[in-house]
matplotlib code that plots the C-alpha trace (Angstrom):
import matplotlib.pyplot as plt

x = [-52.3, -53.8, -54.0, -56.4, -57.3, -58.9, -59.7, -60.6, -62.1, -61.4, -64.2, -66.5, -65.3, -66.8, -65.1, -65.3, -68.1, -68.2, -67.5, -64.4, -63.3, -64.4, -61.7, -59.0, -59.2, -59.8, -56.3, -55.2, -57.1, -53.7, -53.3, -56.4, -58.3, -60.0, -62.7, -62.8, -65.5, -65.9, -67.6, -68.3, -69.8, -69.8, -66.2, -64.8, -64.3, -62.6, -61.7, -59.6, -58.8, -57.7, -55.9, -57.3, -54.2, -56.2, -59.7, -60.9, -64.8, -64.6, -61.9, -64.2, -63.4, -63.9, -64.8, -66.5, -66.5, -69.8, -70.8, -70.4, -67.9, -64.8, -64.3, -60.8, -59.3, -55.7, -53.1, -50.4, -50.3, -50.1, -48.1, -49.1, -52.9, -53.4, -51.6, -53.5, -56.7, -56.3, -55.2, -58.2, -60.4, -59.4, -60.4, -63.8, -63.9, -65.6, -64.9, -66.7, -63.8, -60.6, -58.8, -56.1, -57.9, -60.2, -57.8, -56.5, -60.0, -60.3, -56.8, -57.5, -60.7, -58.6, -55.7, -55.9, -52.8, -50.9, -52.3, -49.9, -46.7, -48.1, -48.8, -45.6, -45.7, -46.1, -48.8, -50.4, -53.9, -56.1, -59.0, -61.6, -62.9, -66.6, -66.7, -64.1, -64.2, -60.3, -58.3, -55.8, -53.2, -50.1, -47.0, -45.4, -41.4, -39.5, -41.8, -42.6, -45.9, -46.3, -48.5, -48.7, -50.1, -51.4, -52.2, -54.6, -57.1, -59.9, -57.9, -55.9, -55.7, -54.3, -53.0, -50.9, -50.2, -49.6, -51.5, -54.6, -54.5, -54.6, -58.5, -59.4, -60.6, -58.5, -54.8, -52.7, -50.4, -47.1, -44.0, -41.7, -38.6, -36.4, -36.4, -35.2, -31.0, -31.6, -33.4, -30.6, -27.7, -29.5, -32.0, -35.3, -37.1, -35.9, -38.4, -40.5, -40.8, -42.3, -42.2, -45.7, -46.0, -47.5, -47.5, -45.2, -44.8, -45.4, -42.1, -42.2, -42.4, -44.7, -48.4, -50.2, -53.7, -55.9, -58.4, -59.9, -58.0, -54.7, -52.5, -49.3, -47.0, -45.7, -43.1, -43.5, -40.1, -36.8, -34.2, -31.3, -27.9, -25.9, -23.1, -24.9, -24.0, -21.9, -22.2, -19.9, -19.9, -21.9, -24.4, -25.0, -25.4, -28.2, -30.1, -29.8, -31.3, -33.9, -35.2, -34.9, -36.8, -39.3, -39.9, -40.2, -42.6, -44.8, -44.3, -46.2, -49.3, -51.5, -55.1, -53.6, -50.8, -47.2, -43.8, -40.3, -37.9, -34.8, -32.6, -29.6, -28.0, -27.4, -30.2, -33.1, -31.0, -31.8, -35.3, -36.1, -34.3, -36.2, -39.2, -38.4, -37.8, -41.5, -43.5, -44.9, -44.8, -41.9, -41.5, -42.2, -39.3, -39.1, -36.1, -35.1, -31.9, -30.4, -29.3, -25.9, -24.3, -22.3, -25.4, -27.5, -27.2, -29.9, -27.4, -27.0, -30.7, -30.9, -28.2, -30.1, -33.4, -32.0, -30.7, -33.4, -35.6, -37.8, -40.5, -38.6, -39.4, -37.6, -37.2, -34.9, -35.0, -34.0, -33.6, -37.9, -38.5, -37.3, -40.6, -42.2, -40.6, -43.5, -45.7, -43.4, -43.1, -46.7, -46.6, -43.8, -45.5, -42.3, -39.2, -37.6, -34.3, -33.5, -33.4, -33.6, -37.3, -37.7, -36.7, -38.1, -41.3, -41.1, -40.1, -43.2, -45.9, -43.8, -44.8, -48.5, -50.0, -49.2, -49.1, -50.4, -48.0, -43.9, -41.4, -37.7, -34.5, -34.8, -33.2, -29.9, -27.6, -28.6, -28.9, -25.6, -23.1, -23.3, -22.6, -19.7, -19.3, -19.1, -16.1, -14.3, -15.1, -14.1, -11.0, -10.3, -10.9, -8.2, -5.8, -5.8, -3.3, -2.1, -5.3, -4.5, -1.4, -3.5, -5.9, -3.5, -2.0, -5.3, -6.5, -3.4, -3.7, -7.2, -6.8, -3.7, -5.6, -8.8, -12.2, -13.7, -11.0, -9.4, -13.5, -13.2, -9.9, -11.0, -14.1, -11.9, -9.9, -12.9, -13.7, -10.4, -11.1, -14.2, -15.0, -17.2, -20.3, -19.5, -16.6, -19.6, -22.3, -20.7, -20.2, -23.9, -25.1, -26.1, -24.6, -21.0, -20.9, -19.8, -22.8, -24.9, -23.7, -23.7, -27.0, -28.8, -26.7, -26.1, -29.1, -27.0, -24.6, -27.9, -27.6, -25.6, -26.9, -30.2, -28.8, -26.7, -29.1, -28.7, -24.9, -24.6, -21.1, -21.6, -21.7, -19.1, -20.1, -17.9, -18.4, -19.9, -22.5, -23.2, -23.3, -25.2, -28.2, -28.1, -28.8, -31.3, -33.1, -32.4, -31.8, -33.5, -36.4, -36.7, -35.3, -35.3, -38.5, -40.4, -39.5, -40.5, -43.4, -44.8, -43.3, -45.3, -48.4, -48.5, -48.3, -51.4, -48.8, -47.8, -44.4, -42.8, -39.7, -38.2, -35.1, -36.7, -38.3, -38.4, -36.4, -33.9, -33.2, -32.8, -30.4, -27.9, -27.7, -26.3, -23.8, -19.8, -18.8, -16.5, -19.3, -21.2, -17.6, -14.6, -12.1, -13.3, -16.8, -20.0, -22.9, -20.1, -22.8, -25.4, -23.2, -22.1, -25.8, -26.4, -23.6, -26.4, -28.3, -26.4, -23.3, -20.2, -20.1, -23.0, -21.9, -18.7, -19.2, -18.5, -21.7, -23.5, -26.4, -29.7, -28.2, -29.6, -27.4, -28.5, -24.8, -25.0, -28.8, -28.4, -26.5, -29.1, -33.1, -32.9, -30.9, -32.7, -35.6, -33.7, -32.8, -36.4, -37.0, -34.1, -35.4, -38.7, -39.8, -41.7, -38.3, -36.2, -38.8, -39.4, -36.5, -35.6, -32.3, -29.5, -30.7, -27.5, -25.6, -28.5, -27.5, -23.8, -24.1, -25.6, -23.2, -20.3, -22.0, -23.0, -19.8, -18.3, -15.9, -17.9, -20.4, -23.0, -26.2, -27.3, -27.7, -29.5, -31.7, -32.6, -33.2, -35.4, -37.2, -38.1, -39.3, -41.6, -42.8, -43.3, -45.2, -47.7, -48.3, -47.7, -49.0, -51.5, -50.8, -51.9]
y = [15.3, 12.2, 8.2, 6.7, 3.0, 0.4, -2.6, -3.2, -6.6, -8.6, -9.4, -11.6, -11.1, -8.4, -5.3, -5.7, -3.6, -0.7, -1.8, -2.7, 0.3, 1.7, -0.3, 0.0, 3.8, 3.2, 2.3, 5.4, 7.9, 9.4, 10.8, 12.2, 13.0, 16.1, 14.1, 10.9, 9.0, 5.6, 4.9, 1.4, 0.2, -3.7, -3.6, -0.7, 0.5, 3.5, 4.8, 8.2, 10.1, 13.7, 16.1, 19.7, 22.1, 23.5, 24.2, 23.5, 23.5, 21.9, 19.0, 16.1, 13.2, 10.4, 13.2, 12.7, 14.5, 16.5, 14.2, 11.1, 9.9, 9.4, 9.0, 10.1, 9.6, 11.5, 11.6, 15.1, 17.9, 19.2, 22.2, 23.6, 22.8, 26.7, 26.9, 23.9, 24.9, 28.2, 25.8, 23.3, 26.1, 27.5, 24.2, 24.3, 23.2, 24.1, 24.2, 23.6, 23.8, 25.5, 22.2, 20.6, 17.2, 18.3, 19.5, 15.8, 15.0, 17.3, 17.0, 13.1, 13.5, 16.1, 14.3, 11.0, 8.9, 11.6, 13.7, 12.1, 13.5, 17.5, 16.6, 18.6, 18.0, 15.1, 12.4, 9.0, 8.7, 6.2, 7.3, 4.9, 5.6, 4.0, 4.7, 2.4, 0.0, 0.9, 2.4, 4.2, 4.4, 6.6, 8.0, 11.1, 11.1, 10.6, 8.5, 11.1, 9.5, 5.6, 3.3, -0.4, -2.7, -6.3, -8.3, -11.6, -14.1, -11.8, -8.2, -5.8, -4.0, -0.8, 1.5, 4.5, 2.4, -1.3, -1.7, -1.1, -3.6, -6.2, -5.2, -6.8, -10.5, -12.6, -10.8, -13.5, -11.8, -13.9, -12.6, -12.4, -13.8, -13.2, -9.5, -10.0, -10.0, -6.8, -5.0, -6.3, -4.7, -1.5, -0.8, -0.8, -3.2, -2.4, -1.5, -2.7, -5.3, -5.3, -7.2, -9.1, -11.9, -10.5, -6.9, -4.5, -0.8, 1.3, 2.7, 5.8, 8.2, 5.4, 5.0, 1.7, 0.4, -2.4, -3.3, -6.7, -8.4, -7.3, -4.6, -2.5, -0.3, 2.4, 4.9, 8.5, 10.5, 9.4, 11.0, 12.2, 12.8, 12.4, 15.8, 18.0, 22.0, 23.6, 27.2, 29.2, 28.8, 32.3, 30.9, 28.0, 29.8, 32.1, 29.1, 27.1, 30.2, 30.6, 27.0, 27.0, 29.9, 28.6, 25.6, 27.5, 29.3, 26.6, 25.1, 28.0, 27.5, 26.6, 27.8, 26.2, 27.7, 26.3, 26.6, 24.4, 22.0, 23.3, 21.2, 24.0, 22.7, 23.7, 22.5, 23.4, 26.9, 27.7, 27.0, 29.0, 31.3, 31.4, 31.5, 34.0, 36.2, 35.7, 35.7, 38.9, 37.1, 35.6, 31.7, 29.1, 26.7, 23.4, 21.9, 18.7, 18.0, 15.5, 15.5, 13.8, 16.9, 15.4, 14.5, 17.9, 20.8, 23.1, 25.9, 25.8, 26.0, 28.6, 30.8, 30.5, 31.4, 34.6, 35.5, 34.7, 36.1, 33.3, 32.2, 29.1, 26.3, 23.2, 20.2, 18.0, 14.3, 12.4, 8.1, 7.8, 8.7, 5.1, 3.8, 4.7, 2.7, 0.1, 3.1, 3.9, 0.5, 0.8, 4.2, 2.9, -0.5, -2.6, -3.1, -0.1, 0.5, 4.2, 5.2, 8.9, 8.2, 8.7, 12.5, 12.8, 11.7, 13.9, 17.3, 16.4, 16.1, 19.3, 21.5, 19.8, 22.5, 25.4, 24.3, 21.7, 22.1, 22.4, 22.3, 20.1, 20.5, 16.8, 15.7, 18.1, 15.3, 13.5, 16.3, 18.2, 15.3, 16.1, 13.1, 12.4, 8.5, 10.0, 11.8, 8.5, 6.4, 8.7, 8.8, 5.2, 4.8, 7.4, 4.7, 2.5, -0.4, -0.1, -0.6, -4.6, -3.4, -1.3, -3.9, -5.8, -3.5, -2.1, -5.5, -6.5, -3.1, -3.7, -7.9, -6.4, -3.5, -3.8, -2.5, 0.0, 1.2, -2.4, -2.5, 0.5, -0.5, -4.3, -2.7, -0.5, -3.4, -4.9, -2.2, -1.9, -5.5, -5.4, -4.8, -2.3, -1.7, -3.4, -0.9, 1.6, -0.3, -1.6, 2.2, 2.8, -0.8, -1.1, -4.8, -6.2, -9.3, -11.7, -10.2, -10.7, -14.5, -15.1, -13.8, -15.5, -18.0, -18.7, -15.9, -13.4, -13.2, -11.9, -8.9, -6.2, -8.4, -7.0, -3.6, -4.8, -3.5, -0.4, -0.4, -1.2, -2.0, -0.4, 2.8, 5.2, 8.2, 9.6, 7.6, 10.2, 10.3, 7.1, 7.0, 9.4, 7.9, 4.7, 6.6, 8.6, 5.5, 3.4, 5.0, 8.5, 6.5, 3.9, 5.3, 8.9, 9.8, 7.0, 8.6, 12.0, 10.6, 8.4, 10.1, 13.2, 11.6, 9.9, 13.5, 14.2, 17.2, 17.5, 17.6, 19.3, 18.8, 21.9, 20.7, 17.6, 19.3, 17.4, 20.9, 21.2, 17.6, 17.3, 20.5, 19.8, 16.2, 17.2, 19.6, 18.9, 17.4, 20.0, 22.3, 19.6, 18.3, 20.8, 21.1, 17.7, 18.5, 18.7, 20.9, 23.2, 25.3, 25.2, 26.8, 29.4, 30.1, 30.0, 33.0, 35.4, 34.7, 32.8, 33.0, 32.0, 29.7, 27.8, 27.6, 25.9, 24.1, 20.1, 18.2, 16.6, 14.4, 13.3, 10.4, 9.9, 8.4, 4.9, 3.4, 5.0, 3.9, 0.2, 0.5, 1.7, 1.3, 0.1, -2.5, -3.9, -3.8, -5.7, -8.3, -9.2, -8.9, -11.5, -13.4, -14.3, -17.5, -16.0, -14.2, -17.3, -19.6, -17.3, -19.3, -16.8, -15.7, -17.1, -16.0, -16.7, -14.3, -11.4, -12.2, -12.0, -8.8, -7.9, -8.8, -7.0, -3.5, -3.9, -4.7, -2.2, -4.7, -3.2, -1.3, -2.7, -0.3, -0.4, -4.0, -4.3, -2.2, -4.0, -6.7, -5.1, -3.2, -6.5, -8.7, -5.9, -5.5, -8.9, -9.3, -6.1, -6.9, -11.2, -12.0, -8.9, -8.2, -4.7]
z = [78.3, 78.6, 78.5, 75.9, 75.5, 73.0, 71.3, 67.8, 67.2, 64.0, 61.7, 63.3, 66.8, 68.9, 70.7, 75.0, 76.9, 78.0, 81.5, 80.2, 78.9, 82.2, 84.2, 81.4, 81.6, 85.9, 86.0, 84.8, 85.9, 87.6, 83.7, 83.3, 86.6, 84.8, 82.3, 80.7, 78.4, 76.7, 73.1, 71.9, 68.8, 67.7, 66.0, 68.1, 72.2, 72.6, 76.2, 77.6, 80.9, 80.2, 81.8, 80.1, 79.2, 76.3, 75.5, 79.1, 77.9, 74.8, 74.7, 75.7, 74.3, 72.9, 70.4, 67.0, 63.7, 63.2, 60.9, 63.1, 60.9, 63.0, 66.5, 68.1, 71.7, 71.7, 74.2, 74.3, 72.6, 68.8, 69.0, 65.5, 65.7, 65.3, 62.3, 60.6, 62.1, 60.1, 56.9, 57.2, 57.4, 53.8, 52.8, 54.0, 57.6, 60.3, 64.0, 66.8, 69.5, 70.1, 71.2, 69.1, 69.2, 66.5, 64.3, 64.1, 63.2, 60.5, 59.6, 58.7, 56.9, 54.7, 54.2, 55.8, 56.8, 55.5, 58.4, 60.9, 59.4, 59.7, 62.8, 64.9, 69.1, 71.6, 70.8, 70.6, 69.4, 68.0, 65.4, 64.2, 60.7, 60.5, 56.6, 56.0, 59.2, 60.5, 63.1, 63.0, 65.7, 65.7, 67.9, 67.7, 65.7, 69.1, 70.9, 73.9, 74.4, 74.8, 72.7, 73.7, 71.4, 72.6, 69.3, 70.1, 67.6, 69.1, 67.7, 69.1, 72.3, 72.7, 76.2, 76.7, 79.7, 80.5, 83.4, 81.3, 78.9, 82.3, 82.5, 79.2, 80.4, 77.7, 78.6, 79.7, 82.7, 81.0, 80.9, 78.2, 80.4, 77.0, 77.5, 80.8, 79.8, 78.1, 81.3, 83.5, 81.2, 80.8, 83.2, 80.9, 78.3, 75.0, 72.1, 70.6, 73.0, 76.1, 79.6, 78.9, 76.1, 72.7, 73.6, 72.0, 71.8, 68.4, 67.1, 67.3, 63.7, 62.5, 62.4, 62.2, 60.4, 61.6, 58.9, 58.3, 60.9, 60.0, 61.1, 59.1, 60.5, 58.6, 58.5, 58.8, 59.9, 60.2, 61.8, 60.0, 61.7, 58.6, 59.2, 57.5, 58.2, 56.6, 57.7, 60.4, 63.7, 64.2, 61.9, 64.0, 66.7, 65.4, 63.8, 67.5, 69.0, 66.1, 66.6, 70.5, 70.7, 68.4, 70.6, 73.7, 72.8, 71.0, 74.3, 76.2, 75.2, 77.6, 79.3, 83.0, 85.0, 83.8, 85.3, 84.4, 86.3, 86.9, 88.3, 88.0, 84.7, 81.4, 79.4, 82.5, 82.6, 79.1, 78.9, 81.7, 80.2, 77.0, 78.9, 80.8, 78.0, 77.3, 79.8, 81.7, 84.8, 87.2, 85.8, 88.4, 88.9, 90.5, 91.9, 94.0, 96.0, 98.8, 102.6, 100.7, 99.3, 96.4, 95.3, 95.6, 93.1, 94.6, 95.3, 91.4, 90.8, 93.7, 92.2, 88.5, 89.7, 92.0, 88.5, 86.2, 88.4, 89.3, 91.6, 93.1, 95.3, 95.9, 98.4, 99.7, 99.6, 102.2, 102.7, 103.9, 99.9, 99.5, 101.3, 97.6, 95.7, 95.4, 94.1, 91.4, 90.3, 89.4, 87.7, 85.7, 84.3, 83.2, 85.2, 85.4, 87.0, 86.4, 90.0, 89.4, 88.5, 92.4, 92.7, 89.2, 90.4, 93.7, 91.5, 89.7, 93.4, 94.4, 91.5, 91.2, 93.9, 92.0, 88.0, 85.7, 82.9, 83.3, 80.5, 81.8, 79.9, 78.8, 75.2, 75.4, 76.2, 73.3, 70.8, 71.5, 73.0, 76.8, 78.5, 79.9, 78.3, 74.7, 75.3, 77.4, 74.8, 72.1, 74.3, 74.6, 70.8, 69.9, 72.3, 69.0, 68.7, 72.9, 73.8, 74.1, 76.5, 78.7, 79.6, 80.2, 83.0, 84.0, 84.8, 86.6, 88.5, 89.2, 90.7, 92.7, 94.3, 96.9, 97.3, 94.8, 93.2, 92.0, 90.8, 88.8, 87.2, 86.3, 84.6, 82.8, 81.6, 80.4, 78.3, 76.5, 75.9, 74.1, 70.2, 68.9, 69.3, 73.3, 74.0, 74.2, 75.4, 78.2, 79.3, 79.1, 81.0, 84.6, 84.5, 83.2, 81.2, 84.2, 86.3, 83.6, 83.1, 87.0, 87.4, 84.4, 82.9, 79.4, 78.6, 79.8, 76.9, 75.2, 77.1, 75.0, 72.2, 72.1, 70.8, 68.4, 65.9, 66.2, 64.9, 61.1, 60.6, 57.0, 58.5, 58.1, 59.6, 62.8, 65.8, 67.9, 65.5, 65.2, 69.4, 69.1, 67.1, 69.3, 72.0, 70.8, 69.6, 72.9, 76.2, 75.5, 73.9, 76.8, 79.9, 79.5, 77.7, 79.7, 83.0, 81.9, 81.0, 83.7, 86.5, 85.5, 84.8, 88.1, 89.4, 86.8, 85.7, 82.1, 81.1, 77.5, 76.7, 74.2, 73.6, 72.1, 69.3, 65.9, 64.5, 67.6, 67.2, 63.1, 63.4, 66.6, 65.4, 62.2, 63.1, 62.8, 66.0, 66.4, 67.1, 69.7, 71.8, 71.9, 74.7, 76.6, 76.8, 75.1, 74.2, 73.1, 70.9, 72.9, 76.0, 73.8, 73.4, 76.9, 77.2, 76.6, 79.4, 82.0, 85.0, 83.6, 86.8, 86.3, 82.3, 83.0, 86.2, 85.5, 84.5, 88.0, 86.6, 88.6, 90.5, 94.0, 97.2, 96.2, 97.2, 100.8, 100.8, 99.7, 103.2, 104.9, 105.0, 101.4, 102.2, 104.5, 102.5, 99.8, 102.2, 103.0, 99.4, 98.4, 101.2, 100.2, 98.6, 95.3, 95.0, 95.4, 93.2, 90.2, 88.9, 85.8, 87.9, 90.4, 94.3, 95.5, 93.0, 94.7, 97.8, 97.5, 95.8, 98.5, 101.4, 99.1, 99.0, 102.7, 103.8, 101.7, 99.6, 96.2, 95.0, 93.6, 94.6, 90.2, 89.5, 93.4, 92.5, 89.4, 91.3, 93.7, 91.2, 89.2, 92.1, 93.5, 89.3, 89.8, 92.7, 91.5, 87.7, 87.8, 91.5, 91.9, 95.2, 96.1]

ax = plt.figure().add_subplot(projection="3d")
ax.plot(x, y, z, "-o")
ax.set_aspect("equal")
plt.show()
């Protein structure tokens, strides 16, 4: 694991120095504190930090072909680099290393662009062909590993992190206020775009080439979650466990201790469990909870690793883990409202003394239907023509009746209200329409707007499939998979992500609903899976999630600290949003009248962005 950065100048213009590179890789040397290296030529600078998980002694990079051909810097992992190793070298090639970043190297000069798509694990990687005077940038299918592109008349810079890119002397530090209704409705900057003017982030499944001045994307894997299985349900079941099993174990290897997350769930409960069925040794698992015992499932994760056997540690989080909020803000480079980065982040320093590697049960919401809003919203769908006649009442219930409840029920109403694809989105977003409007105006009704896209009303396939896909390509791809990311590399820990394999994904997506949501819940195969290793109790206890007391804190120390926030002048004069709508929202959750702790923290989280990545205050 690692962070790699570049720029490749157009013809006539000439690639930064070297002490360039050296501050661009500087500011992320939290993702590789283990070895880094810069190589420039005229046209070309090419800059990494690595973290070593494989090949130790022989992973240097920026690494060159023997013949000096190609130069690579490479960020992840490639899970089958032994298996093409083993092919390459049928063809002729020889090895110098045991590390996987070669094996991209060889794999290109074999096959070229075509390399990227036999490619199978978590990557982003840039590789500059001399012969032919090109880069070549790519991103794995699901987009695990970030890949920021900044295009200017001088060429393009590229930076597994933001932050970076604000070394090169000609990056203009301008945001792109347009992206800011989306971030407010859901809590992260949708792809491709980003925060900063001009930059935007590499699809993931495609690769790009910048030659002459000029850069294409292509292409490489889609996803496809057209219903698709037709076998029985026993059949299923034994394929699930086939592929899981295969991804676990692709998973383990490593040359640097490794444990897992467990956070007492379903998807963390099964891959321990799979790796715990191979491995010699006791897994180590990692495990976070809160003083606020609604919020806390360590007994779960206790009661999991008693019976998988374990070697378990965990911690409790209590309000002071607030006071790191600034630091996070930096680790995550773009607004970034997700709170349960915190504890994500603090699972992550936790398990840093004693591994360098853990695998989280990340991906099996998505892939199998967990979350709770698919099966409301399939449930408000199936209301049909009433549903004009329950918003109605739900909304008269809701004006009639105080506090939070009378909240809940107008929101409700809303819903009932709304035409597809905004009767779903609005059960994802941090924000309702009306708070959206209030806070920035007309640009508000931009907000659900922005992932519009993703729904093509020629699309017939079940809803829950078509949910599904939105998600996948949305909130695990901006909110989920970016967390996992950056809150592990700020640790300098790797995190893999089994359930999030290319194979898992293509199968679970495609099977009949009725093997994904049955009885009112989801991730009805993969619990029957989980039969064969887990307690019924744990199995069928109702799904928790990784929220953290940010209602009870907003009360407390964190609202206080909002206060000053909302208080100060650069936050008053920034002029893209309405301070007074910040601080009413404010005085209602204080008071108790309404919760509003998610689009506070928005707000919080964007003026203290602001103040780091516009203002450059340390």
């Amino acid at each position: 694991m690692c962070g790699i950065v570049g720029f490749a100048a157009t013809p006539g213009q000439a690639a930064p120095s070297s002490a360039v590179g050296e501050a661009m890789t500087a500011a992320i040397l939290h993702r590789g504190p283990d070895d880094g290296g810069v190589y420039r030529e005229e046209a070309v600078l090419l800059g990494m930090r690595r973290l070593a998980i494989i090949d130790l002694a022989g992973g240097h990079q920026p690494m060159q072909s023997a013949d000096g051909r190609r130069v690579l810097v490479f960020n992840g992992e490639i899970y089958n680099f032994r298996r093409l190793r083993a092919e390459l070298a049928t063809l002729g090639h020889a090895f110098r290393t045991d590390s996987d970043s070669e094996v991209i190297l060889a794999a290109y000069a074999a096959w070229g662009e075509a390399a990227v798509a036999r490619l199978e694990g978590m990557f982003a990687f840039a590789l500059w062909d001399r012969d032919r005077r090109q880069l070549l940038l790519a991103r794995d299918r699901l987009g695990k590993k970030p890949l920021f592109l900044w295009e200017s008349g001088q060429g393009i810079g590229f930076a597994s992190e933001l932050k970076s890119l604000l070394a090169l002397p000609s990056f203009p530090r301008e945001i792109d206020a347009s992206v800011l209704p989306g971030y407010f409705a859901f809590g992260y900057v949708p792809s491709p775009r980003s925060v900063f003017r001009n930059v935007r982030k590499l699809p993931p499944g495609h690769y790009a080439v910048f030659r002459e001045g000029r850069i294409t994307e292509t292409p490489y894997w889609t996803l496809e979650s057209t219903p698709g299985f037709a076998g029985s349900e026993a059949e299923a079941l034994e394929e699930l466990h086939r592929r899981l099993a295969a991804a676990v174990e692709d998973r383990l290897v490593s040359d640097v201790p490794f444990g897992a997350f467990l956070s007492g769930g379903l998807d963390s409960s099964v891959v321990v469990a799979l790796m715990a069925e191979r491995m010699a040794m006791p897994v180590r698992t990692f495990s976070i909870g809160f003083e606020e015992a609604r919020y806390s499932e360590l007994s779960d994760a206790r009661r999991v690793a008693r019976h998988l056997g374990t070697e378990h540690h965990e911690l409790v989080v209590r309000p002071e883990a607030t006071a790191l909020v600034e630091r996070l803000v930096w680790h995550l480079d773009e607004p970034f409202a997700d709170s349960s980065a915190l504890p994500t982040y603090l699972v992550a320093e936790l398990a840093r003394p004693h591994v360098k590697m853990v695998l989280s049960g990340d991906g099996g919401d998505e892939a199998f239907a967990g979350y709770e809003r698919y099966r409301k919203f399939l449930a408000l769908e199936r209301l049909g023509a009433v549903r004009p006649l329950a918003a109605r009442s739900f909304g008269l219930a809701g004006r009639w009746l105080p506090g939070q409840f009378g909240q809940r029920l107008r929101r409700l109403a809303e819903r009932l209200s709304e035409g597809f694809p905004d009767s779903y989105l609005s059960g994802v977003a941090l924000s309702r329409p009306a708070e959206l409007r209030a806070l920035l105006g007309a640009a508000g009704d931009e907000g659900y707007a922005v992932l519009h896209p993703l729904f093509r009303p020629e699309d017939r396939r079940p809803m829950l499939d078509r949910i599904v896909e939105a998600d996948i390509r949305s909130y695990l791809l901006d909110d989920i998979l970016v967390k996992l990311d950056r809150m592990t590399m700020a640790a300098s820990i790797e995190g893999r992500a089994p359930l999030l394999d290319h194979r898992v994904l293509e199968f679970a997506v495609r099977l009949p609903v009725s093997l994904r949501l049955r009885h009112g819940r989801g991730k009805y195969l993969l619990r029957q899976l989980a039969r064969r290793w887990l307690l019924s109790d744990i199995l069928d206890k109702p799904k928790q999630g990784f929220a953290i007391p940010l209602p009870e804190w907003f009360r407390g120390r964190l609202g206080t600290m909002a206060a000053d926030v909302f208080a100060s002048r650069a936050f008053r004069e920034r002029g893209w949003l309405d301070p007074g709508v910040a601080d009413r929202l404010l005085l209602a959750h204080r008071r108790g009248t309404a919760e509003h702790s998610e689009p506070l923290w928005q707000l919080l989280v964007l003026e203290l962005w602001a103040r780091r990545f516009l203002d450059g205050r340390p």
